[in-house]
N, CA, C and O of each residue as an XYZ file, in Angstrom:
848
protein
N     -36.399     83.107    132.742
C     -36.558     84.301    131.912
C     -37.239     83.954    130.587
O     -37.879     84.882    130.092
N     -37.227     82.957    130.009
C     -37.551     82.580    129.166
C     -39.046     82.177    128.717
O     -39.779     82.434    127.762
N     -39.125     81.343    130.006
C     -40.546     81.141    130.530
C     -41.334     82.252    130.268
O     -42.334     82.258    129.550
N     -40.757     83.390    130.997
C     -41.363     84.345    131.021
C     -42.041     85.053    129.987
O     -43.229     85.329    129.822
N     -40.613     85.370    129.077
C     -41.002     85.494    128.033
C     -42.096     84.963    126.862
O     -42.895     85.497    126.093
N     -41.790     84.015    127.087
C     -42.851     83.235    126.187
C     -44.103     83.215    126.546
O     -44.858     83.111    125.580
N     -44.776     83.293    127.874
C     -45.728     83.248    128.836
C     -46.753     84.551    128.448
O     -47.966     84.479    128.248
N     -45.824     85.864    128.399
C     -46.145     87.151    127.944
C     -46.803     86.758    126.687
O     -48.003     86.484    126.686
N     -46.026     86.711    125.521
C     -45.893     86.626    123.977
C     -47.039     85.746    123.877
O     -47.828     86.239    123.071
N     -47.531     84.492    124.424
C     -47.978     83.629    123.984
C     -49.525     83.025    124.987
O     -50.343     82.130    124.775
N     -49.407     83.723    125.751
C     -50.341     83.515    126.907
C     -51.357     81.677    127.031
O     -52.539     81.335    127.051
N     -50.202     81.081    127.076
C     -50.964     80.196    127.022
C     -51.988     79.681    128.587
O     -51.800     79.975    129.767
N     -52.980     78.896    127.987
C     -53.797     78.351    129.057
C     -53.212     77.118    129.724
O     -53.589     76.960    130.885
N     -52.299     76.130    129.198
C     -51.824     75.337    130.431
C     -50.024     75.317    129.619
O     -49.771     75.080    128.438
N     -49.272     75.570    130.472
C     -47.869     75.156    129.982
C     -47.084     73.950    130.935
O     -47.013     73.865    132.161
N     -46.626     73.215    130.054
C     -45.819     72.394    130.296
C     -44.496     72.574    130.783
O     -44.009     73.505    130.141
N     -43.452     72.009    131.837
C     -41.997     72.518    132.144
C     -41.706     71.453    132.445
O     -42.300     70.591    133.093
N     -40.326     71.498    131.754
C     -39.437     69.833    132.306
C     -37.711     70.872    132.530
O     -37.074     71.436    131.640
N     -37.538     70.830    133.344
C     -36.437     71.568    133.921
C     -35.221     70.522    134.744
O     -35.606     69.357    134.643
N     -34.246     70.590    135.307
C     -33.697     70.156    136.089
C     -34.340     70.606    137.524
O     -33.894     70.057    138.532
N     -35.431     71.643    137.658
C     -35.900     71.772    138.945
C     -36.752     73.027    138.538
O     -36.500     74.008    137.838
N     -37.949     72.587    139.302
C     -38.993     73.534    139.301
C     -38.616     74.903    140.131
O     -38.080     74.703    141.221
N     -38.852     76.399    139.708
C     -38.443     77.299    140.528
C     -39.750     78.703    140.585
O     -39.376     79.872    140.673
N     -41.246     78.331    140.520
C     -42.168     78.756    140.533
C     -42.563     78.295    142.056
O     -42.290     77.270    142.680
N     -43.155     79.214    142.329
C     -43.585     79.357    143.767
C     -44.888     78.058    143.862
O     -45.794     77.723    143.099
N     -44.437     77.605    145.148
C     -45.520     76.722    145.667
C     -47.324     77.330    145.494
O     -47.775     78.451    145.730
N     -47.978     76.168    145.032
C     -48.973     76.323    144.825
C     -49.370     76.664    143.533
O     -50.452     76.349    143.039
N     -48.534     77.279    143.013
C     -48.896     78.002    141.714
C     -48.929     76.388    140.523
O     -49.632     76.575    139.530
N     -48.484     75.449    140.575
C     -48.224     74.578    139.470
C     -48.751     73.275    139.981
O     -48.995     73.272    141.188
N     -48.994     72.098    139.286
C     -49.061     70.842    139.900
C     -47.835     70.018    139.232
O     -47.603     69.581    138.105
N     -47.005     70.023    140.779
C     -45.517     68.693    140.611
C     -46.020     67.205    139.876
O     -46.839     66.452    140.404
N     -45.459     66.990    138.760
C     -45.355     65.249    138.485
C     -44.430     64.897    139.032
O     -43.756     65.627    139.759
N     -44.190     63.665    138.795
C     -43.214     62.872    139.518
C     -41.653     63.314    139.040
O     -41.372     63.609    137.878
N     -40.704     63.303    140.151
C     -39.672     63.582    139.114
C     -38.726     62.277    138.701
O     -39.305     61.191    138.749
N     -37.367     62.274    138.311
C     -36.940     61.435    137.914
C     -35.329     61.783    137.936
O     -34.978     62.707    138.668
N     -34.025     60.862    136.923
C     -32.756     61.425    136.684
C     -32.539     60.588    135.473
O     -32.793     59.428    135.148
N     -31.953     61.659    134.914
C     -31.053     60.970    133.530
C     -30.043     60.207    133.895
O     -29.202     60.580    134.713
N     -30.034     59.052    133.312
C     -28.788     58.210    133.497
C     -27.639     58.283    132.227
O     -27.764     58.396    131.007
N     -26.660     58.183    132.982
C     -25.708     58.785    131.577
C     -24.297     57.154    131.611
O     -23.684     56.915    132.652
N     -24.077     56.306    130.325
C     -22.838     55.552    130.762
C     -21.622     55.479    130.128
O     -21.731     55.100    128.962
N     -20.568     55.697    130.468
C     -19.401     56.067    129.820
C     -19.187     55.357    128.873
O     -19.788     54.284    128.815
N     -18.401     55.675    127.988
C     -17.667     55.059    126.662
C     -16.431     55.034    126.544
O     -15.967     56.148    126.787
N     -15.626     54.251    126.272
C     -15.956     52.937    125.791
C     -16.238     51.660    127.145
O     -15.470     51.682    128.107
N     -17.143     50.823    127.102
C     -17.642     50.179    127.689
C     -16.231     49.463    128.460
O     -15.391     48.965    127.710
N     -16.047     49.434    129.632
C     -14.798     48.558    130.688
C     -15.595     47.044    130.159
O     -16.384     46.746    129.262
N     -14.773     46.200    131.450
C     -14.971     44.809    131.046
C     -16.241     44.222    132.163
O     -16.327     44.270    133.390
N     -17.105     43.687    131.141
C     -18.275     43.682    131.828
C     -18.477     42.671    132.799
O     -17.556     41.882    133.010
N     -19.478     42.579    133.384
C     -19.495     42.428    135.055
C     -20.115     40.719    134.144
O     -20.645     40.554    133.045
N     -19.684     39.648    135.338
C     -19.796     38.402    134.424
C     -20.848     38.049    134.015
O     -20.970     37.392    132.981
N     -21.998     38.493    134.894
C     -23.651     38.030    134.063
C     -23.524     38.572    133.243
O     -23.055     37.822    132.386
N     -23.652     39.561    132.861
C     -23.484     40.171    131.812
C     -22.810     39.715    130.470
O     -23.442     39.532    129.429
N     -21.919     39.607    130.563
C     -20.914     39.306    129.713
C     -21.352     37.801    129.243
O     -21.407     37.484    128.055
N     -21.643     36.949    130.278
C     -22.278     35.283    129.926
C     -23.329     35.839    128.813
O     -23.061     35.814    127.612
N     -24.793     36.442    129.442
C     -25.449     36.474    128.428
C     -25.527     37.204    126.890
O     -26.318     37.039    125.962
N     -24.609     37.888    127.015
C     -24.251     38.760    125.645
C     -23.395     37.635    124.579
O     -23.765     37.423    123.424
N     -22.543     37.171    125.032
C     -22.305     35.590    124.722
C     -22.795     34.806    123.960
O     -22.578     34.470    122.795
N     -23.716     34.447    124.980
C     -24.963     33.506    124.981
C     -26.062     33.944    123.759
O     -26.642     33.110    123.064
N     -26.205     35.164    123.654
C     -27.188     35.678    122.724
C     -26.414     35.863    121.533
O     -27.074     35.766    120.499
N     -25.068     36.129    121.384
C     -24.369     36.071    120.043
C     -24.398     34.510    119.443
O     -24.317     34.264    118.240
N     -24.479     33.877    120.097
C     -23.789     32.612    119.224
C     -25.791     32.435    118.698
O     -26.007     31.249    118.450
N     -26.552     32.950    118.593
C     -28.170     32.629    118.339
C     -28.283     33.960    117.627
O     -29.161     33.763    116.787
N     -27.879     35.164    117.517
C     -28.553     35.900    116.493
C     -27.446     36.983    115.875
O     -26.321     37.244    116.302
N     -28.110     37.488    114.792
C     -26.888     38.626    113.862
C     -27.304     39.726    114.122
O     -28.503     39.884    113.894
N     -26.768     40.555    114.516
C     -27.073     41.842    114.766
C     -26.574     42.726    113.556
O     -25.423     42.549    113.157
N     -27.267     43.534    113.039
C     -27.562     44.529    111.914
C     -27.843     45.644    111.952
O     -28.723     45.683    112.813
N     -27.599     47.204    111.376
C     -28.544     47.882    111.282
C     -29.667     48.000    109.995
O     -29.405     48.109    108.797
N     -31.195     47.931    110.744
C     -31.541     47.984    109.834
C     -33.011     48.977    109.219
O     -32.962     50.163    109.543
N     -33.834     48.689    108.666
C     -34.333     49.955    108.514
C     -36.220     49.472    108.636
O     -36.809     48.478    108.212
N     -36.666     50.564    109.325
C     -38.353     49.889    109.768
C     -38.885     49.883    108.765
O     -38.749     50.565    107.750
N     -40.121     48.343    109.284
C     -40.906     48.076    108.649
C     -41.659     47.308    109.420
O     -41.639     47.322    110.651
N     -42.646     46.313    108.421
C     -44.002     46.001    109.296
C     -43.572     45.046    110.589
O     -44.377     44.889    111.508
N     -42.082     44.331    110.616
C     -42.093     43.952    111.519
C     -41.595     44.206    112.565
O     -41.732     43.554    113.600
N     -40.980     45.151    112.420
C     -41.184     46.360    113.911
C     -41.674     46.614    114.225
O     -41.759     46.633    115.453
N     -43.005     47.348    112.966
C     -44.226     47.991    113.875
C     -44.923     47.018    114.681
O     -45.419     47.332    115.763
N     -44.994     45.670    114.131
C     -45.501     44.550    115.202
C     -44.878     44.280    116.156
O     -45.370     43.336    116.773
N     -43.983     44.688    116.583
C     -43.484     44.841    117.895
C     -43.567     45.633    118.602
O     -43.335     45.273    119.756
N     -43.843     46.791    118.454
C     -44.406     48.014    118.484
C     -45.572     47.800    119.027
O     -45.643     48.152    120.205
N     -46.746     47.228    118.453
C     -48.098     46.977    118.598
C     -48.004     46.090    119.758
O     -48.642     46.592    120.684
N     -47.265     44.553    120.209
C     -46.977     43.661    120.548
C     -46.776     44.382    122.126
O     -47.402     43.960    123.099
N     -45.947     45.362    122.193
C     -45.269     46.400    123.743
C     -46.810     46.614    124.022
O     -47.609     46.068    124.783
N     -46.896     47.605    123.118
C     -48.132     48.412    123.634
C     -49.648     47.570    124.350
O     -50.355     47.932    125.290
N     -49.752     46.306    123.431
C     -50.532     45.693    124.036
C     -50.476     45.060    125.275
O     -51.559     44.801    125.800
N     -49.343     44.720    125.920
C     -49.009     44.167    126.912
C     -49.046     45.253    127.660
O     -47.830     45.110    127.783
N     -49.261     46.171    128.259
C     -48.912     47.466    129.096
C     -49.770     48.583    129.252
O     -49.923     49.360    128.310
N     -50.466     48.787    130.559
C     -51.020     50.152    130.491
C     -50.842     51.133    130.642
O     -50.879     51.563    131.795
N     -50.467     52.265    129.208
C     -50.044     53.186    128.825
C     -50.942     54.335    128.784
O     -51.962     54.237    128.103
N     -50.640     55.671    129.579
C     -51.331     56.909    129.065
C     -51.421     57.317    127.629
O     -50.401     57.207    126.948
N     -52.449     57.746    127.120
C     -52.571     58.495    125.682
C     -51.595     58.874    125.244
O     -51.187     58.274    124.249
N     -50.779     60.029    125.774
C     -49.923     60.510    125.744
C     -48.675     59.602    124.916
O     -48.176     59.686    123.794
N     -48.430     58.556    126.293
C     -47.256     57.337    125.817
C     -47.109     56.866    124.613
O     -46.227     56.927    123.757
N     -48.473     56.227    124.734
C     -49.218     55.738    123.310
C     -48.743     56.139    122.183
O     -48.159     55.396    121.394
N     -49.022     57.761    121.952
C     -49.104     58.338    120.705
C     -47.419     58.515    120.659
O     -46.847     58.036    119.680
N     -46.854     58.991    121.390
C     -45.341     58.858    121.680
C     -44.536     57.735    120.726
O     -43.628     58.056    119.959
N     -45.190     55.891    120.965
C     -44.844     54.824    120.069
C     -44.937     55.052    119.114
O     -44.015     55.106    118.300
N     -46.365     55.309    118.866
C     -46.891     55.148    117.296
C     -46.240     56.402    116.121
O     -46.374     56.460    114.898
N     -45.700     57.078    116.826
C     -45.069     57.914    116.213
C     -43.600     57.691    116.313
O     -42.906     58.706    116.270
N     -43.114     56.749    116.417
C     -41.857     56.181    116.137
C     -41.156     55.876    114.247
O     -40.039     56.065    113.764
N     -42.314     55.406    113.716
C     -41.847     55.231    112.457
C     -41.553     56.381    111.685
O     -40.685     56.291    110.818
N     -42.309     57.734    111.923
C     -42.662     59.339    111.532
C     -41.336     59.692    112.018
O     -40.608     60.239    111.189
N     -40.843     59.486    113.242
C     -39.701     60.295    113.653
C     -38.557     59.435    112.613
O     -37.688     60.247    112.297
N     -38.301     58.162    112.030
C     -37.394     57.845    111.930
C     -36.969     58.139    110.312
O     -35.888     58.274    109.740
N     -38.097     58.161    109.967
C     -38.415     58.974    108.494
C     -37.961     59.980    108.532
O     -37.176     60.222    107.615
N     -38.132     60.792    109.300
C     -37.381     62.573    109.719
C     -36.383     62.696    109.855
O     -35.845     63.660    109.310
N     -35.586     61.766    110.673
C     -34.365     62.222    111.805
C     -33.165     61.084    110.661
O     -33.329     59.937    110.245
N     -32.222     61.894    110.513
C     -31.336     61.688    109.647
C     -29.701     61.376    110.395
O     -28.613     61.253    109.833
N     -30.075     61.309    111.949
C     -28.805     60.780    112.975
C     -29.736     59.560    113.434
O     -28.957     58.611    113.522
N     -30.766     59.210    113.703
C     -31.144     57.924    114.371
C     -30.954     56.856    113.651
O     -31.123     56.635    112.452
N     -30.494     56.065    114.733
C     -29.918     54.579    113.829
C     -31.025     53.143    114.431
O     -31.150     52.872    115.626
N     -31.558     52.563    113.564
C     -32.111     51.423    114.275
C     -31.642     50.499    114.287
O     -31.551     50.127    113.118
N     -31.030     49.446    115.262
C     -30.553     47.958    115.390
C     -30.982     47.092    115.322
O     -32.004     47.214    115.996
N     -30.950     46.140    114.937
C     -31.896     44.794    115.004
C     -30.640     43.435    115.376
O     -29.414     43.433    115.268
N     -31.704     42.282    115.881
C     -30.968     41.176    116.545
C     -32.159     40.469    115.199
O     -33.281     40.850    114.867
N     -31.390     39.448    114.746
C     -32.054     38.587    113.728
C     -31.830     37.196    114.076
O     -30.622     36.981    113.970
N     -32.581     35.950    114.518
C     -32.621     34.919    114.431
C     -32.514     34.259    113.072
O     -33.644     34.451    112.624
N     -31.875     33.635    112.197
C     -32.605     33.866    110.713
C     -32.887     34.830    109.978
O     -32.134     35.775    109.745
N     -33.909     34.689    109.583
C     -34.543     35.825    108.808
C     -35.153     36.661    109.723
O     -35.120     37.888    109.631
N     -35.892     35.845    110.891
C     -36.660     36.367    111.698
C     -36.261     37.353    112.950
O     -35.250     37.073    113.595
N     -37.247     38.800    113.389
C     -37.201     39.748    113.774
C     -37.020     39.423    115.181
O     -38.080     39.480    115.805
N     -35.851     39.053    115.974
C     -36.080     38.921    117.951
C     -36.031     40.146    118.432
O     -36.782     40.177    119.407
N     -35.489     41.276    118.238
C     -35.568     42.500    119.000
C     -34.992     43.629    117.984
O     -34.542     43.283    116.892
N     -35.023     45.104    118.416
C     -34.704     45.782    118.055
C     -34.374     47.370    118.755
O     -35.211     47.819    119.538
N     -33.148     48.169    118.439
C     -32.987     49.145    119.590
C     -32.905     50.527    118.929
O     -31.944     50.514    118.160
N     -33.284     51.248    118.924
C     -33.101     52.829    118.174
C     -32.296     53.615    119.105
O     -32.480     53.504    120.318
N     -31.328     54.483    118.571
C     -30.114     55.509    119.623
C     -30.005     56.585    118.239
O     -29.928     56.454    117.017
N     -30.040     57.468    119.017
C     -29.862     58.684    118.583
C     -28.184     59.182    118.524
O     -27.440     59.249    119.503
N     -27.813     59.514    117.068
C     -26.192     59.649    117.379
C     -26.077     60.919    116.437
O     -25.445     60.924    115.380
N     -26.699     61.881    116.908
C     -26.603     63.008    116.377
C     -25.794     64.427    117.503
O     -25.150     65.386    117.077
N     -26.002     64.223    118.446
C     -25.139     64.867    119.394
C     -23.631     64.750    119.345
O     -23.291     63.631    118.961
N     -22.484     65.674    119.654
C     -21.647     65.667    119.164
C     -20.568     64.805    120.225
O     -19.412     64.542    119.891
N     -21.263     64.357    121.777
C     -20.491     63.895    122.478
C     -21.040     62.581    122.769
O     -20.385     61.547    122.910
N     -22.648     62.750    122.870
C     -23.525     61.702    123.592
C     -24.130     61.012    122.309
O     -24.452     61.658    121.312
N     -24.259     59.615    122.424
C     -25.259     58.456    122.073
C     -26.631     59.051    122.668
O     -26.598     59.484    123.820
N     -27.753     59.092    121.992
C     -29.171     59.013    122.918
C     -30.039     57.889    122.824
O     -30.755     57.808    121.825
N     -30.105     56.784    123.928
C     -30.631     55.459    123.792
C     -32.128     55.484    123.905
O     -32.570     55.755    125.021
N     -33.008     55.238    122.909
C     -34.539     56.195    122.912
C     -35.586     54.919    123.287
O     -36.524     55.165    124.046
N     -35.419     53.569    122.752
C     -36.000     52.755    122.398
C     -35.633     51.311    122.304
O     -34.716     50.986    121.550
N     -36.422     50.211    123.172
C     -36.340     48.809    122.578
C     -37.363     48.258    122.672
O     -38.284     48.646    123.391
N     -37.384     46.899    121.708
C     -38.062     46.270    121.632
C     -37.686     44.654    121.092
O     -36.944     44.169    120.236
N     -38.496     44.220    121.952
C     -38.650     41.995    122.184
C     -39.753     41.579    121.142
O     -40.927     41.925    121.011
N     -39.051     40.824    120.543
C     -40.541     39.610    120.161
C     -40.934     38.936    121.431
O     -40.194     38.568    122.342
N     -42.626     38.810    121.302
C     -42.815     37.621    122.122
C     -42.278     36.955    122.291
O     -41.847     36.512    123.356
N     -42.051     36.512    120.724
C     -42.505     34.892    119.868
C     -41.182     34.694    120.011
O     -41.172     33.473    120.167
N     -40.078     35.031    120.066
C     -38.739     34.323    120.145
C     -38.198     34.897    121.329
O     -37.882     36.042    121.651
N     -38.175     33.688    121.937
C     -37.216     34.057    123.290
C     -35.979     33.861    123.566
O     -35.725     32.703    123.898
N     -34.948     34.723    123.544
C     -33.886     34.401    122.955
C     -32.886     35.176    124.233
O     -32.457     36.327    124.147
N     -32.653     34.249    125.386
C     -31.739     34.744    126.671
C     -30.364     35.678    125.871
O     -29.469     35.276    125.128
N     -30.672     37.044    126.397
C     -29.384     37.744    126.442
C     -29.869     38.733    125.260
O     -29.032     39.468    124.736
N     -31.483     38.759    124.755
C     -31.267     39.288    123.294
C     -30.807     41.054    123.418
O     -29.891     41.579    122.784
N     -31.580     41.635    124.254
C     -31.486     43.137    124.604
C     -30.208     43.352    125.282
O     -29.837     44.518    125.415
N     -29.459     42.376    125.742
C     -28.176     42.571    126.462
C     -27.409     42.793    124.988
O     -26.882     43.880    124.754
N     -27.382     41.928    124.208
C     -26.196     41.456    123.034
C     -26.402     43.131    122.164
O     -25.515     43.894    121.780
N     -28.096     43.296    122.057
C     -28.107     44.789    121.441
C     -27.715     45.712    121.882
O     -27.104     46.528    121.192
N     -27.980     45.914    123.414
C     -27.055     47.227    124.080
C     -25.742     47.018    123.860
O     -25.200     47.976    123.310
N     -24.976     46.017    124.120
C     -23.757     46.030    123.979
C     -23.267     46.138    122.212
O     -22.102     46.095    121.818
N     -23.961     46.222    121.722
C     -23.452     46.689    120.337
C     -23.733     47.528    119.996
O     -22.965     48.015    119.166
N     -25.499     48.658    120.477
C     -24.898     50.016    120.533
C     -24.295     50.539    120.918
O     -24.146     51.650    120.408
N     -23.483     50.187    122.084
C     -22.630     50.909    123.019
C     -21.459     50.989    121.980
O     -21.192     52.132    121.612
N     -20.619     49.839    121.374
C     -19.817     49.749    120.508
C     -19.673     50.651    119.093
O     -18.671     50.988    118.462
N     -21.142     50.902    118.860
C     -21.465     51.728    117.601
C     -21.596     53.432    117.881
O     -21.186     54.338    117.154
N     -22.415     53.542    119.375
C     -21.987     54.667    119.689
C     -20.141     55.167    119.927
O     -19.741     56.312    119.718
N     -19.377     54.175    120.326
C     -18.227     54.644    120.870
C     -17.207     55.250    119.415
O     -16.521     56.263    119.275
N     -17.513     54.101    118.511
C     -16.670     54.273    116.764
C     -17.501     55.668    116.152
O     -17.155     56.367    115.199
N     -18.135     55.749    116.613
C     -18.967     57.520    115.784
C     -18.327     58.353    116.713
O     -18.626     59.542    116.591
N     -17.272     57.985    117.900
C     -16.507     59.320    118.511
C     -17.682     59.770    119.620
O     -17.361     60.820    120.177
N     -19.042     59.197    120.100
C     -19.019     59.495    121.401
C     -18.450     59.294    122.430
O     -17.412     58.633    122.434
N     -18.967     59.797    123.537
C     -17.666     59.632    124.593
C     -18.822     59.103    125.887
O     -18.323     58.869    126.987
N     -20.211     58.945    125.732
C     -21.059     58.105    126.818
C     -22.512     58.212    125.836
O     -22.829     58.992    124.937
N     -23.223     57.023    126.479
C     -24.545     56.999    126.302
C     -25.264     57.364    127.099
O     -25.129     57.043    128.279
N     -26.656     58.484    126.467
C     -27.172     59.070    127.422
C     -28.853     58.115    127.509
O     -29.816     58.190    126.746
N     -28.623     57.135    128.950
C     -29.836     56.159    128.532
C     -30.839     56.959    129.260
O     -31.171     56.134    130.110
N     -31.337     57.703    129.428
C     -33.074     58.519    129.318
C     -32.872     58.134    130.842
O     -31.923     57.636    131.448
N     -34.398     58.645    131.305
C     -34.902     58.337    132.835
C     -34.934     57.121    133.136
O     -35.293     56.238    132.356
N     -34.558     56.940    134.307
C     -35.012     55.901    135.719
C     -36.284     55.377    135.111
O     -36.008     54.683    134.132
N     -37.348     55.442    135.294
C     -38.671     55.570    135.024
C     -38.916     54.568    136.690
O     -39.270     55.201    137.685
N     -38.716     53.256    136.772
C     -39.093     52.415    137.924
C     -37.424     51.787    137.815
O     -36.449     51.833    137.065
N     -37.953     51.069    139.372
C     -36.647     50.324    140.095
C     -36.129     49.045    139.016
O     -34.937     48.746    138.946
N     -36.949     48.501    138.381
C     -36.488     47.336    137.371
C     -35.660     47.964    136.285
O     -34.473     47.641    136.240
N     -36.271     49.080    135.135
C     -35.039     49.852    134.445
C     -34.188     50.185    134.877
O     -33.118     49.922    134.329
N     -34.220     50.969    136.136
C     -33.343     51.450    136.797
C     -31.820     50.030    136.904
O     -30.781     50.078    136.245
N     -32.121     49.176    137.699
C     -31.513     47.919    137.537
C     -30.575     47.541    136.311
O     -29.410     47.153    136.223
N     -31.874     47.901    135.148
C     -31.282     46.972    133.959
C     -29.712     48.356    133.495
O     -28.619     47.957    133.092
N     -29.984     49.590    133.662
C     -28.964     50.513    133.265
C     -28.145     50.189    134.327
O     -27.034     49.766    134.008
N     -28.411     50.279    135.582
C     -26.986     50.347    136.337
C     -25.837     48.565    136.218
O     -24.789     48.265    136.789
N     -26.438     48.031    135.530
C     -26.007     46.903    135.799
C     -24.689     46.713    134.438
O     -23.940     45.755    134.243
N     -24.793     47.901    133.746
C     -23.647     48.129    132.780
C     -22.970     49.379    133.375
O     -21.917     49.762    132.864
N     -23.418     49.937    134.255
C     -22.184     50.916    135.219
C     -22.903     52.210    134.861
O     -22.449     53.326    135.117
N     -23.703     52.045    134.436
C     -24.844     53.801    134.370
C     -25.048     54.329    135.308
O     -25.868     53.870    136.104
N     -24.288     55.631    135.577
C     -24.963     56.025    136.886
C     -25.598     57.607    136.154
O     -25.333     58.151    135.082
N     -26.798     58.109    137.610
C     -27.381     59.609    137.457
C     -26.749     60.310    137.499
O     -25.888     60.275    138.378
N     -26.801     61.377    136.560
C     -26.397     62.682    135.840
C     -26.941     63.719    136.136
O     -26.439     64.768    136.540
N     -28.631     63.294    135.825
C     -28.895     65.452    135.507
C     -30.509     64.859    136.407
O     -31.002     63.735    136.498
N     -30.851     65.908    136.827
C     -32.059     65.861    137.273
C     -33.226     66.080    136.718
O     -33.048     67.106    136.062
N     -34.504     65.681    136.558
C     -35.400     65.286    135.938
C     -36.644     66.448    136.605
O     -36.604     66.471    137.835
N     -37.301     67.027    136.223
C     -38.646     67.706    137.142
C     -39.144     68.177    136.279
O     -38.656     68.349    135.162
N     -40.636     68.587    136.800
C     -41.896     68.067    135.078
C     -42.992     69.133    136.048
O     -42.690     69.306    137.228
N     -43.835     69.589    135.670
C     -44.585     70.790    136.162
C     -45.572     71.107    135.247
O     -45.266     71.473    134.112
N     -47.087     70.976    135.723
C     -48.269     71.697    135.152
C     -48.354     72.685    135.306
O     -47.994     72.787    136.479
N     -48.802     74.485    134.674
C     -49.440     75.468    134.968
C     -50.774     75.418    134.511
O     -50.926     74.716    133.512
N     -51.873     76.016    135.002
C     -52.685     76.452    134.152
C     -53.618     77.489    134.690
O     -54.062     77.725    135.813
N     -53.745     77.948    133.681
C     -53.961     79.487    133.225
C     -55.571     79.621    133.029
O     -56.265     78.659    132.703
N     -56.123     81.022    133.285
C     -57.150     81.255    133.078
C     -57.198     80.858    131.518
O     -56.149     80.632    130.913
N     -58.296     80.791    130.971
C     -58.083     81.312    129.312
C     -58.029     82.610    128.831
O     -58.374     83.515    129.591
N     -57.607     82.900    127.552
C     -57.349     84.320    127.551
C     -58.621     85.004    127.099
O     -59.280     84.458    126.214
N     -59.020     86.121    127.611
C     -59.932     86.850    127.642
C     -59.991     88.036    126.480
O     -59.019     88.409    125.824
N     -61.157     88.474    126.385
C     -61.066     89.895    124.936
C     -60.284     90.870    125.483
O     -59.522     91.351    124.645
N     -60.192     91.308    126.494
C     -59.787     92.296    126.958
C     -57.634     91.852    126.900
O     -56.673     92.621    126.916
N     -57.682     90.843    126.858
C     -56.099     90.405    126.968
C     -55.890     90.311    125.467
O     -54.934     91.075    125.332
N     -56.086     90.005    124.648
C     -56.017     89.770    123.370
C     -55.623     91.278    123.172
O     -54.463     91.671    123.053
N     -57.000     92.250    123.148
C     -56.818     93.533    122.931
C     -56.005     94.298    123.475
O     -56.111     95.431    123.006
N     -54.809     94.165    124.682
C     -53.833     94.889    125.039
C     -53.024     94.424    124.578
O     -52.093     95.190    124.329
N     -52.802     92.724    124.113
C     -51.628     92.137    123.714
C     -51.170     92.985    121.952
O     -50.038     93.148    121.496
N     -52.372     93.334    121.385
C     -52.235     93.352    119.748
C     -51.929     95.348    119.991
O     -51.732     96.066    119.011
């Protein structure tokens, strides 16, 4: 209904839909791929022993902090992106990470510190009144440090649970390897994922002039 509404009001030439399920008649749209939200309870049970070894393993090598961006994030930032071929879209998605964090007055950023020096870092959204939202990580190359993204999830999980959420909501599946890395702390699928092109003639004089 809504769709609808807006569709009328606004006549756009291509609209975007991310729904739990597409409900426009065949043919009319082009399907992307779909996907599922993974959602993992809080407070974290007792973790499965790899796990737990390398979280360990990565504490006794770095301090975990929250802390606040700068250039050496964004070089990690830069560092992802270069390694990976990313749509435009994606792209601009990263680079607009520092803009959102400037804005958003519930996102928290984490960092794992070797020293002085920057090994990883994780951004979660804790502005929802039940859910953690896990948005973002990131590795140094340059320090390889077994367990580093394990030791950080497991301390947002901890930071989400003391702010009174009650699960973390870690985003899409995207491929079988993420997929892996969430279920392997007991994440299972939640909500369903479905994504949909329309597009539309452009709007014409004659549509303008009945719309006004």
């Amino acid at each position: 209904e809504v769709y609808d509404i807006l569709c009328r009001e606004n006549r756009p030439e291509t609209t975007a839909i991310i729904a739990p399920e597409i409900w426009l008649a065949p043919g009319t749209y082009e399907a992307l791929p779909g996907d599922r939200y993974f959602v993992l309870e809080l407070p974290l049970g007792q973790l499965p022993q790899g796990v737990g070894y390398m979280v360990r393993r990565a504490k006794r090598a770095l301090r975990v902090q929250e802390g606040e961006f700068g250039r050496e994030h964004k070089k990690l930032i830069r560092a992802f992106l270069s390694s990976r071929r990313l749509g435009p879209a994606q792209v601009s998605l990263y680079k607009e990470i520092p803009s959102f964090l400037k804005r958003s007055a519930t996102a928290c950023l984490l960092e794992a510190r070797q020293g002085d020096r920057l090994a990883a870092f994780n951004i979660v959204d804790l502005g929802a009144a039940e859910y953690g939202f896990y948005l973002f990580s990131f590795r140094s190359p340059g320090i390889n440090i077994p367990g580093a993204s394990d030791l950080l999830f497991f301390e947002m999980a901890g930071m989400a649970h003391a702010e009174g959420k009650r699960a973390l909501n870690l985003g899409l599946g995207i491929n079988p390897g993420i997929r892996r890395c969430k279920q392997k702390w007991g994440a299972r699928p939640f909500l369903p994922y479905a994504s949909a092109l329309v597009q539309k003639g452009p709007l014409r004089m004659g549509d303008l002039v009945n719309k006004l």
